[in-house]
C-alpha positions in Angstrom: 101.5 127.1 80.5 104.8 125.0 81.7 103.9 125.7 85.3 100.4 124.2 84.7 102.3 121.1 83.0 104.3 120.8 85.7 101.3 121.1 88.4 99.4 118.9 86.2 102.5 116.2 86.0 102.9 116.5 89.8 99.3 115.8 90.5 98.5 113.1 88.2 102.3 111.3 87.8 104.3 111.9 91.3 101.7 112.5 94.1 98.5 111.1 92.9 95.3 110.4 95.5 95.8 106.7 96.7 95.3 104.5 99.9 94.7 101.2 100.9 90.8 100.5 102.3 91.0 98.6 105.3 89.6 95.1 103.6 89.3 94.2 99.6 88.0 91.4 97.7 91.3 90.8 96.2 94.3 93.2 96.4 95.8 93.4 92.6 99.5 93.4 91.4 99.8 95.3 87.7 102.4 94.0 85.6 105.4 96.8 85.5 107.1 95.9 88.7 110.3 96.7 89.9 109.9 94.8 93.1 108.0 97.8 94.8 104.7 96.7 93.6 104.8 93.3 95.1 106.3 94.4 98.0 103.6 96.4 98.6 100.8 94.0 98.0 102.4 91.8 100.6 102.6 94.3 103.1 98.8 94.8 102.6 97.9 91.0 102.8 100.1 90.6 105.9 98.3 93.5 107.6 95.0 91.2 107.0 93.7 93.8 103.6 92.6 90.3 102.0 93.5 87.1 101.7 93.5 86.7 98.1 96.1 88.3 95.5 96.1 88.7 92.3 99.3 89.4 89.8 97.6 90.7 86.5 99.9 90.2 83.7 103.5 89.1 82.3 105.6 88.2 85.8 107.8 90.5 85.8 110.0 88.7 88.5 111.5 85.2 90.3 109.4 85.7 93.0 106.0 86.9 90.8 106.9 83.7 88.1 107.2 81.7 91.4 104.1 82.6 92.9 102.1 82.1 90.0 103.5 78.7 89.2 101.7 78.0 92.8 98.7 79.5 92.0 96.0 77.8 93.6 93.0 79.8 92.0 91.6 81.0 95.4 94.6 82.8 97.6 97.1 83.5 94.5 95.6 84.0 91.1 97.6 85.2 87.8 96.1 86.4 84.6 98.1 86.8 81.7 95.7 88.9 79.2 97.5 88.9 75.3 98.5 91.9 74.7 100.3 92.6 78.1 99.0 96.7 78.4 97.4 98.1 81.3 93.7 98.3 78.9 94.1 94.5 78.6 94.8 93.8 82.3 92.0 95.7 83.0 89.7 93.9 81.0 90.6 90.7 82.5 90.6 92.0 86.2 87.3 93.6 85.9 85.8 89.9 84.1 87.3 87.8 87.3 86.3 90.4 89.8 82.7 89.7 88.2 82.9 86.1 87.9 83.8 86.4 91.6 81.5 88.8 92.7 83.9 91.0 94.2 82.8 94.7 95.3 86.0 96.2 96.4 89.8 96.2 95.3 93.4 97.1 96.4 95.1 98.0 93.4 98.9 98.4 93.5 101.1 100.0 91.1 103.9 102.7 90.8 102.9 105.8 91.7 103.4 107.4 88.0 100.9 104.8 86.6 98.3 105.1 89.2 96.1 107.5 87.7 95.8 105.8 83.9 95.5 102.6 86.2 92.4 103.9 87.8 90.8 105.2 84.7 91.2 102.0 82.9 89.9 99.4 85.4 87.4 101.9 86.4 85.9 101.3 83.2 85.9 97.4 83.7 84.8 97.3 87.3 81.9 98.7 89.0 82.7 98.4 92.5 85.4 100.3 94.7 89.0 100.6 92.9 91.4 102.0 95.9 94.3 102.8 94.0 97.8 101.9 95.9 100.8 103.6 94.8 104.3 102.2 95.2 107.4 104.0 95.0 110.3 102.7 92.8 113.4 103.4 93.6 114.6 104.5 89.9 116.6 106.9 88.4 115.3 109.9 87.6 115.9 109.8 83.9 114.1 106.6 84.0 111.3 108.8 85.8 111.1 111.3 83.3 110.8 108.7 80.5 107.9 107.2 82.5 106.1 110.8 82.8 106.1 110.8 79.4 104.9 107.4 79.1 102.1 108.3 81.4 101.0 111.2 79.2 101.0 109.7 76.2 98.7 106.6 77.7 96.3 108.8 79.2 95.9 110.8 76.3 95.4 108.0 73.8 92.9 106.7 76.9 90.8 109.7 77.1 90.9 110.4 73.2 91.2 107.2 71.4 90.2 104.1 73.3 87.4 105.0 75.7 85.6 101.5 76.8 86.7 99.0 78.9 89.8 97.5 77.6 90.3 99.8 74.8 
């Protein structure tokens, strides 16, 4: 049983299934960030992924709070759905991407939280979700407490709040 946990955790937590498509709609910055998210959604926009970007969420940095204080609606955009949870940004990524008509998205995270990410805005958006994991550089105590984070939110998103947005 503990080695199928850990096999599980491994799968779903450490070394999820990700990758950037070649071009997106919009590639998506989840709230969370330790300055590996955004890093990486640069790095997709300057290699031409898209030209828009989109921070869902509280800023979590200078340089998000920045950007979104530029927001010009078209290249940067920045939602702030009440209450701040990854259900809730969701919801309001999957209601722009419709208003937009978007079809395909870049979605970057930490690679712990790219699996309940997936679930969720898979729920809220019918196109292609191509999940982009980035790799904080954290402790690993901090690591474990997010593995258990990760558990608990997919469980209570499999069992308890199954539509889009909870």
């Amino acid at each position: 049983m503990a080695v199928a946990a850990a096999l599980a955790t491994v799968w779903l937590f450490v070394l999820p299934p990700s990758g950037a498509p070649a071009r997106a709609d919009a590639v998506v910055v989840l709230s969370g960030d330790r300055g590996e998210r955004l890093a990486t959604a640069l790095d997709l926009l300057d290699r031409g992924v898209s030209r828009t970007l989109v921070h869902v969420g509280t800023p979590d940095s200078d340089r998000i709070e920045q950007l979104c204080r530029r927001a010009d609606g078209q290249r940067v955009v920045c939602l702030r759905p009440a209450p701040d949870d990854t259900a809730q940004e969701a919801r309001a990524l999957g209601r722009l991407a419709d208003r937009r008509g978007w079809r395909r998205l870049a979605v970057v995270t930490s690679t712990y939280h790219v699996t309940r990410a997936r679930l969720l805005i898979g729920r809220c958006f019918d196109g292609e979700v191509r999940m982009v994991k980035a790799a904080p550089d954290i402790p690993l105590r901090t690591w474990l407490r997010q593995l258990l984070h990760e558990w608990g939110g997919l469980g209570e998103a499999l069992v308890l709040r199954r539509g889009c947005g909870g």
